[in-house]
C-alpha positions as CSV (number, residue, x, y, z in Angstrom):
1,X,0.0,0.0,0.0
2,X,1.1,3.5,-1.1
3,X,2.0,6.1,2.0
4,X,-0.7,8.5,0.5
5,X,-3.3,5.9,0.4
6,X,-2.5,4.8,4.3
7,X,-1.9,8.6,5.3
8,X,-5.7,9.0,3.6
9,X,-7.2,5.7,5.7
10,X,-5.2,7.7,9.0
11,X,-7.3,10.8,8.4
12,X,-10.6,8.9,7.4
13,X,-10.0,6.8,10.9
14,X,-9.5,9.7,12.9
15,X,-12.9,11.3,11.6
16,X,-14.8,7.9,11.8
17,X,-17.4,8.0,15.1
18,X,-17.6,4.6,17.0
19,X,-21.0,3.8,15.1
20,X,-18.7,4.3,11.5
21,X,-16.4,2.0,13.7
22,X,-18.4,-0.6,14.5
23,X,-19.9,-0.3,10.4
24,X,-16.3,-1.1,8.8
25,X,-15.8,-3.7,11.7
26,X,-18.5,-5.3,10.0
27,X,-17.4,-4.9,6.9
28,X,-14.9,-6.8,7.3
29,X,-16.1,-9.4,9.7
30,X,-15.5,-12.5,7.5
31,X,-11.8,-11.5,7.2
32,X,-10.9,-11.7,10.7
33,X,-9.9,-14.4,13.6
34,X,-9.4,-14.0,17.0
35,X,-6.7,-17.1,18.2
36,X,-7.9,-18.3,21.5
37,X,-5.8,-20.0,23.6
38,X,-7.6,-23.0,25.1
39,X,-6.1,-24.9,28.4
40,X,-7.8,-28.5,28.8
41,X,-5.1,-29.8,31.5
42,X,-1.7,-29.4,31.6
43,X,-0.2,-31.4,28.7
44,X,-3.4,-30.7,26.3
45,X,-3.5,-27.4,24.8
46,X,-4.1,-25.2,21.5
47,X,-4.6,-22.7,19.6
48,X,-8.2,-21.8,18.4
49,X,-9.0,-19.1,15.7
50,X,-12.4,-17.9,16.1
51,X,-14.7,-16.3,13.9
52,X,-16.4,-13.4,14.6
53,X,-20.5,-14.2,15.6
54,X,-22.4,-14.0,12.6
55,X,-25.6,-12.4,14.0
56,X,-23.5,-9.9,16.2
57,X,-20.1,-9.4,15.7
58,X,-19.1,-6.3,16.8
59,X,-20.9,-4.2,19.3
60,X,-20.3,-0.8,21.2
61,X,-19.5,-1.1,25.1
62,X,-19.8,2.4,26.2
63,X,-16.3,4.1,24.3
64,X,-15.0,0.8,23.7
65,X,-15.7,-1.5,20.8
66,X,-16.3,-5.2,21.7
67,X,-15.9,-8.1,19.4
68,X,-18.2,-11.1,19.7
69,X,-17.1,-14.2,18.9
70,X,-18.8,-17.3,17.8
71,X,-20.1,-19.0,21.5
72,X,-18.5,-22.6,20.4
73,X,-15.2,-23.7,20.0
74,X,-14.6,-26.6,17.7
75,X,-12.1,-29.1,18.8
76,X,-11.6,-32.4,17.3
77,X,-9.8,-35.2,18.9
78,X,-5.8,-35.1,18.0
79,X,-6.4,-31.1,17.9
80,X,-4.1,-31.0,20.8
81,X,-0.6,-30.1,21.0
């Protein structure tokens, strides 16, 4: 990416509001993954990426911006390191 296409996304950013926030967020909600680390004991453990929730993925929590994740992870036997 070109500096005076980022330098124009810096300027659009700073003028967004939370709501125009939370819109792009969604936007873009099928490109992103949150890794979640998940503990089962002490020799079983991994590395989840989770989707963001499909019927509300992002959400505004007073100033801040709170991603919702799907509410199951999926783990298959031999998932663990």
């Amino acid at each position: 990416m070109s500096m005076p296409i980022k330098n124009d996304l810096i300027d659009i950013y700073n003028k967004m509001s939370n709501e125009d926030k939370v819109f792009m967020i969604e936007l873009m909600r099928k490109d992103i993954v949150v890794p979640v680390m998940v503990t089962i004991d002490e020799t079983k453990k991994r590395c989840v990426h989770m989707h963001l929730c499909d019927e509300v993925p992002v959400f505004l929590n007073g100033v801040y911006i709170d991603l919702n994740l799907e509410d199951k992870i999926r783990i298959k036997d031999g998932d663990f390191i």
